[in-house]
C-alpha positions as CSV (number, residue, x, y, z in Angstrom):
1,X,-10.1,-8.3,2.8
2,X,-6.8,-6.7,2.1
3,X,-3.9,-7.7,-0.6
4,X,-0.8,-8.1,1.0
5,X,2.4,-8.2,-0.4
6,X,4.6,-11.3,0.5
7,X,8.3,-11.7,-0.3
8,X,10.3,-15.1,0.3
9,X,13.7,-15.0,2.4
10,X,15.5,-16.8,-0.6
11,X,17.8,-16.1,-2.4
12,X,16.7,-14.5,-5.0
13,X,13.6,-13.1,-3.0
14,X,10.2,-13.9,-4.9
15,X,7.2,-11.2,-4.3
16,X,4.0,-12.2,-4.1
17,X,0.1,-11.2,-3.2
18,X,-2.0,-12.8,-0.7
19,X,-5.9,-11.6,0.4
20,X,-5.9,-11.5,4.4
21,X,-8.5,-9.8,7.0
22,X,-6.5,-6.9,8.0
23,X,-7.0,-9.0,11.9
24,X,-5.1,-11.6,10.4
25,X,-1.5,-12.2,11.4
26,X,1.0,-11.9,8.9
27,X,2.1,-15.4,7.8
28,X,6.0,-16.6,8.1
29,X,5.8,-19.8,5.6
30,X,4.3,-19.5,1.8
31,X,1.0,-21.3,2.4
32,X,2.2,-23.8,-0.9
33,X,5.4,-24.4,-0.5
34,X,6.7,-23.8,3.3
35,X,9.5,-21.1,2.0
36,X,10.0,-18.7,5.1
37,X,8.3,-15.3,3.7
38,X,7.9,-11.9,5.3
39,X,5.4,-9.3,5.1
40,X,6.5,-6.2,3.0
41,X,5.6,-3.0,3.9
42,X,4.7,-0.7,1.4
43,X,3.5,3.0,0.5
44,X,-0.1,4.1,-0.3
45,X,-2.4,6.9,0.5
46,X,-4.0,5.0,3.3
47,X,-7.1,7.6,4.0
48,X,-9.7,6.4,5.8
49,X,-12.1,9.0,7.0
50,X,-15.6,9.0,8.6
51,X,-18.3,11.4,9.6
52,X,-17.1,14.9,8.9
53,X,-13.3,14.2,8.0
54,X,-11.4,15.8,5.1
55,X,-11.6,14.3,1.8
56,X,-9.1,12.9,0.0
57,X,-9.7,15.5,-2.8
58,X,-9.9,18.3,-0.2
59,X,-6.4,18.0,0.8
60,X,-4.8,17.7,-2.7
61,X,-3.0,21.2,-3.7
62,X,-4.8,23.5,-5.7
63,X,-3.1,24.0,-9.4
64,X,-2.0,27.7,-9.9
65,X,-1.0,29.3,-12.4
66,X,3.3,28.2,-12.2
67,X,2.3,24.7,-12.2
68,X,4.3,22.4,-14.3
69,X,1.4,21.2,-16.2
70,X,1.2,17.3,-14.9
71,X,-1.6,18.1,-12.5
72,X,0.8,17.9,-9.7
73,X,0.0,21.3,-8.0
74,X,3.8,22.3,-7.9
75,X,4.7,25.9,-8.0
C-alpha cells in the first residue's frame, strides 16, 4: 500500500492522506464527504532497485574536504 496525498478543489483547498494499492486509480470525490479531490503529485527519492542495481547510498556524493559541513557533499 502507498500513502497518497489528496487535495480538495475548494476553495480553500484541504490536503489530505489516503492508503491506496499503487494499481488503484486515483479517486475524484473525498470518500466521506463527495468534495471533488485530485491527486497531488509530489517529490521523493523514488529508488527502487533489484538484483545488482546501485544503491541508494552508492549514488550519494562523497564529502571532501570543501564541504559545507551539513553532510551535503557540496564543494
Amino acid at each position: 500500500m502507498a500513502t497518497y496525498l489528496y487535495e480538495t478543489l475548494t476553495t480553500p483547498p484541504r490536503q489530505f492522506e489516503l492508503q491506496q494499492s499503487m494499481k488503484d486509480a486515483p479517486l475524484t470525490k473525498h470518500p466521506e464527504t463527495g468534495e471533488p479531490i485530485r491527486r497531488i503529485i509530489t517529490g521523493g527519492l523514488g529508488v527502487m532497485a533489484k538484483g545488482n542495481a546501485p544503491r541508494y547510498s552508492d549514488m550519494q556524493p562523497k564529502k571532501s574536504g570543501g564541504s559545507c559541513g551539513s553532510g551535503c557533499g557540496c564543494h
